[in-house]
C-alpha positions as CSV (number, residue, x, y, z in Angstrom):
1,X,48.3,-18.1,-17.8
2,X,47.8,-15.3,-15.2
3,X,45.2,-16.0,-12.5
4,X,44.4,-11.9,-13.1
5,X,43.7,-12.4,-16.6
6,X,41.1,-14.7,-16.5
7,X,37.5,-13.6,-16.9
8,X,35.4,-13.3,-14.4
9,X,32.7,-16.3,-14.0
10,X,30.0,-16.2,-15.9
11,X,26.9,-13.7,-14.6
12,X,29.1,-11.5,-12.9
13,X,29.6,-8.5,-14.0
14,X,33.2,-6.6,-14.1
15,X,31.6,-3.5,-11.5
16,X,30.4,-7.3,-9.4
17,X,34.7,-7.5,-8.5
18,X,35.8,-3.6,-8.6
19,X,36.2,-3.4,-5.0
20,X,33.8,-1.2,-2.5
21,X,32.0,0.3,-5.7
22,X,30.9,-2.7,-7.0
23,X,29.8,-4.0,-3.6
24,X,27.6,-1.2,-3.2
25,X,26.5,-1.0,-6.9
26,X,25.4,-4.9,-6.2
27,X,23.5,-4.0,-3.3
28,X,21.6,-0.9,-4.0
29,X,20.6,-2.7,-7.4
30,X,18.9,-5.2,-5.4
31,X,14.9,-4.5,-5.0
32,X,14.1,-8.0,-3.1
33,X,16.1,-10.3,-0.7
34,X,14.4,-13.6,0.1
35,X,11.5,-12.3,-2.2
36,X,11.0,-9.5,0.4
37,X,10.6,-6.2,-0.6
38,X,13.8,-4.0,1.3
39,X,11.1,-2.0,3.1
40,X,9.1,-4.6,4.6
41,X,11.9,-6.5,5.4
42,X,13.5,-3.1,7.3
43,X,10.0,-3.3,9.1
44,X,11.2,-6.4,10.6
45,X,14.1,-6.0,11.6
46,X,12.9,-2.5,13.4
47,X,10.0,-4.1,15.3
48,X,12.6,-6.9,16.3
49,X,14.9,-4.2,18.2
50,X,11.7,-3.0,19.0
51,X,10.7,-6.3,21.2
52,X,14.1,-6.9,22.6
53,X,12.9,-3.0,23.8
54,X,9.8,-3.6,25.1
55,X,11.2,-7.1,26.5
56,X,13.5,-6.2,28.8
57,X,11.3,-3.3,30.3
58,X,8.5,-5.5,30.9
59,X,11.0,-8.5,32.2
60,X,12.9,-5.5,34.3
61,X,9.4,-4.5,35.5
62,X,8.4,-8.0,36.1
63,X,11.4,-8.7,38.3
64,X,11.2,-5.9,40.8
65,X,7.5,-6.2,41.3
66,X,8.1,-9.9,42.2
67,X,11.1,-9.0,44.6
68,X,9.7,-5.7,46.2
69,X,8.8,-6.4,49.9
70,X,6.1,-3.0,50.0
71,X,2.8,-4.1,48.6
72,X,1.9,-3.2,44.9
73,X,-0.8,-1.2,44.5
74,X,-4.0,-2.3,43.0
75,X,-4.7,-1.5,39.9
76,X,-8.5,-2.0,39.9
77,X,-8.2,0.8,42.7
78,X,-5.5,2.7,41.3
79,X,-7.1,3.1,37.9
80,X,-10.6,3.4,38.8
81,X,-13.1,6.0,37.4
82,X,-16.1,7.4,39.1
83,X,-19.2,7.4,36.6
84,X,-22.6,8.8,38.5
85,X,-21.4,8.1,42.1
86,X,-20.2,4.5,41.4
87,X,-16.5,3.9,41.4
88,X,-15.7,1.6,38.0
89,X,-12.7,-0.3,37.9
90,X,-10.3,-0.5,34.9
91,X,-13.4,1.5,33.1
92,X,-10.8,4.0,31.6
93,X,-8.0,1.3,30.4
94,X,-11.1,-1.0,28.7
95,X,-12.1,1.4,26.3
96,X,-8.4,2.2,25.4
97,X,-8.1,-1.3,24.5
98,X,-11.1,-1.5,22.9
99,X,-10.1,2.3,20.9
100,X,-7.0,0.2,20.4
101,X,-8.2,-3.0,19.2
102,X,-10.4,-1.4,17.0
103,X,-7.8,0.3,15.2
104,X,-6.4,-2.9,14.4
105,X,-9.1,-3.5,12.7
106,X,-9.6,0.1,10.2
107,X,-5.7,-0.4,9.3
108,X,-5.8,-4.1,8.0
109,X,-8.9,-2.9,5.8
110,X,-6.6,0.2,4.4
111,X,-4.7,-2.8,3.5
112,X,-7.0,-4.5,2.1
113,X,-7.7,-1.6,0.1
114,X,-4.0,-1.1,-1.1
115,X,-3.9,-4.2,-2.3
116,X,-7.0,-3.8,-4.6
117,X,-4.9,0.2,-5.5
118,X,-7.8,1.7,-3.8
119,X,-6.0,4.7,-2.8
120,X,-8.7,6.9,-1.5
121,X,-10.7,3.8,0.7
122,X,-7.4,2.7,1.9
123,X,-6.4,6.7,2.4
124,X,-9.8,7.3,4.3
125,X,-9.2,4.1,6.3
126,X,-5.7,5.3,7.8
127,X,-7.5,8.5,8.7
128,X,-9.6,6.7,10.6
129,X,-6.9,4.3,12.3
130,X,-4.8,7.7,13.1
131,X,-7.8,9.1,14.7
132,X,-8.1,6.6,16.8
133,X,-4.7,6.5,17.7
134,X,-5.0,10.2,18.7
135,X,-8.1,9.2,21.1
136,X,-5.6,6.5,22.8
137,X,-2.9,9.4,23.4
138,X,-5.7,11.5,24.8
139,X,-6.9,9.2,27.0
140,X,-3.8,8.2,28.3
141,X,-2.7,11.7,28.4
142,X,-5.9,11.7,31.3
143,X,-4.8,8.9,32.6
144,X,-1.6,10.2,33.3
145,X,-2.9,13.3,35.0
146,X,-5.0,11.6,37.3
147,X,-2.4,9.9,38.7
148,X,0.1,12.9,38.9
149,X,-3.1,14.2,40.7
150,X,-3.3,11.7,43.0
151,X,0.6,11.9,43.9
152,X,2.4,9.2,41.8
153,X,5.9,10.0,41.1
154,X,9.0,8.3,39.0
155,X,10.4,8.0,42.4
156,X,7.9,7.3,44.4
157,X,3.8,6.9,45.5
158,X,1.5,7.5,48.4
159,X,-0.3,3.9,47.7
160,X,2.8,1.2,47.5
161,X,5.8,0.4,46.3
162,X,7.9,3.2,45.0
163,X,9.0,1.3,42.2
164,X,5.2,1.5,40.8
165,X,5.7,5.1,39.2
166,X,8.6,4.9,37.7
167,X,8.3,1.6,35.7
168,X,4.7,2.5,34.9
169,X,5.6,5.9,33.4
170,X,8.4,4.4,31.8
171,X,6.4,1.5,29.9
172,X,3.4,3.7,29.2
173,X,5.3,6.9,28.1
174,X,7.7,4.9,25.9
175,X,4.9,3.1,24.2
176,X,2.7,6.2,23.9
177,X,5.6,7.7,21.9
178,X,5.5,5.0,19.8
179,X,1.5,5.5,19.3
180,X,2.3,9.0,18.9
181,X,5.3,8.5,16.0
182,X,2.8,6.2,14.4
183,X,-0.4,8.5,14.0
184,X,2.3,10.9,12.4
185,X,3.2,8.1,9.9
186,X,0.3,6.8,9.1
187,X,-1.4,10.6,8.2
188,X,2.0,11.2,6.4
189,X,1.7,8.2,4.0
190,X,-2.1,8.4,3.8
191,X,-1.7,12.2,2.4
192,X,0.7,11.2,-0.3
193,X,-1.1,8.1,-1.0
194,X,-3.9,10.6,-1.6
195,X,-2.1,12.6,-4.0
196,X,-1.0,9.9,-5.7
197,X,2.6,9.9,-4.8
198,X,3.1,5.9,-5.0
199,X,0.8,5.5,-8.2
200,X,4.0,5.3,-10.5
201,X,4.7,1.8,-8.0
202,X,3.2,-1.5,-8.7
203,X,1.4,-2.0,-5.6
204,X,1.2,0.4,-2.4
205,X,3.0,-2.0,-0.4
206,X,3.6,1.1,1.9
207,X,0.6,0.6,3.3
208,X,1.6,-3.0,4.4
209,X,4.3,-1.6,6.1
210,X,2.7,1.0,8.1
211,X,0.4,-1.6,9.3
212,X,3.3,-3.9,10.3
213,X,4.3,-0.9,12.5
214,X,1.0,-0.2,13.3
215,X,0.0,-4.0,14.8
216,X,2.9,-4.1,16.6
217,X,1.7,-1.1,18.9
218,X,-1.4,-2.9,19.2
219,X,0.3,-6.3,19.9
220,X,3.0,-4.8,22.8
221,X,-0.1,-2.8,24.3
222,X,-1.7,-6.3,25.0
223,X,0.9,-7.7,27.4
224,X,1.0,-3.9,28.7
225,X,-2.5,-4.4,29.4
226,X,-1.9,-8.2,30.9
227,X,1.2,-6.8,33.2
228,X,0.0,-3.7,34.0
229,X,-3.6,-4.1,34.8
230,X,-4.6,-7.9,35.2
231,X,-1.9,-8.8,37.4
């Protein structure tokens, strides 16, 4: 008996061996792998590419601040605000941080919400997160021009090493696009979660993955932080 006329085993489908099609009719037909919705699991593997990002920045930064032989500036000097005739250090990049943190906070309750299909809480909620994501690109947008004030470069500084300006507008300006992408993203979803536009899903699982993307900002603006401003 032909090996070509035997049925296929049992639970696959004829389309299952038809080549390319049936590859790609098995695939898109799939919802879940490892009992993970395909978005959130896309999520993932973004912010993972993402860190290896963000990684080797901060490890490149790390490296030629430890083998530069012109002092680093200092950052409580550097990034100081004047407030009534008294010089504040770091007052600017705490509140940030704090903007920041908070943030955290408003998303994982429109999370929260989504999870209880409280569209219009979790809605407000993301609002709210996206606002304060705008404040954080405001302020660093200030941030930013003081320095350009004050004569930092990409290519060089009047207080230290040269190297200072270009990592730190590097670092900052990638992750303040990514701050930037994701107050666009979460008002996007949050308007058509409004409307009603994921109503006909089970859950609003959307929302989870917007704060995946969302936490990660936060998370990568911590070691920023550490790097940047601590050491």
């Amino acid at each position: 008996m032909s090996t070509s006329a035997m049925p296929p085993p049992p639970g696959t489908s004829t389309q299952a061996v038809s080549g390319l099609r049936g590859f790609v009719a098995d695939w898109s037909s799939d919802c879940e792998t490892f009992h993970v919705a395909w978005g959130k699991a896309m999520m993932w593997i973004f912010l993972l590419s993402d860190t290896f990002i963000f990684g080797s920045f901060l490890t490149g930064y790390m490296t030629v601040r430890a083998s530069t032989t012109v002092p680093w500036p200092n950052a409580s000097e550097v990034f100081a605000l004047e407030v009534a005739g008294t010089t504040l250090p770091l007052l600017l990049i705490a509140i940030m941080t704090f903007v920041l943190i908070t943030s955290s906070g408003t998303m994982a309750m429109a999370v929260n919400f989504a999870y209880q299909r409280d569209r219009h809480k979790a809605a407000l909620l993301m609002f709210v997160t996206a606002a304060f994501g705008v404040m954080f690109v405001g302020m660093q947008a200030f941030e930013w021009t003081k320095l350009i004030a004050d004569g930092v470069r990409p290519w060089g500084n009047p207080m230290g090493a040269a190297q200072f300006g270009s990592t730190f507008f590097m670092i900052t300006g990638f992750h303040g696009l990514h701050v930037t992408g994701g107050v666009i993203y979460l008002i996007v979803v949050a308007v058509r979660l409004m409307r009603g536009k994921y109503d006909h899903k089970p859950n609003y699982q959307i929302v989870e993955i917007v704060g995946l993307y969302w936490h990660f900002v936060d998370l990568v603006w911590v070691f920023i932080f550490a790097f940047f401003y601590l050491w």
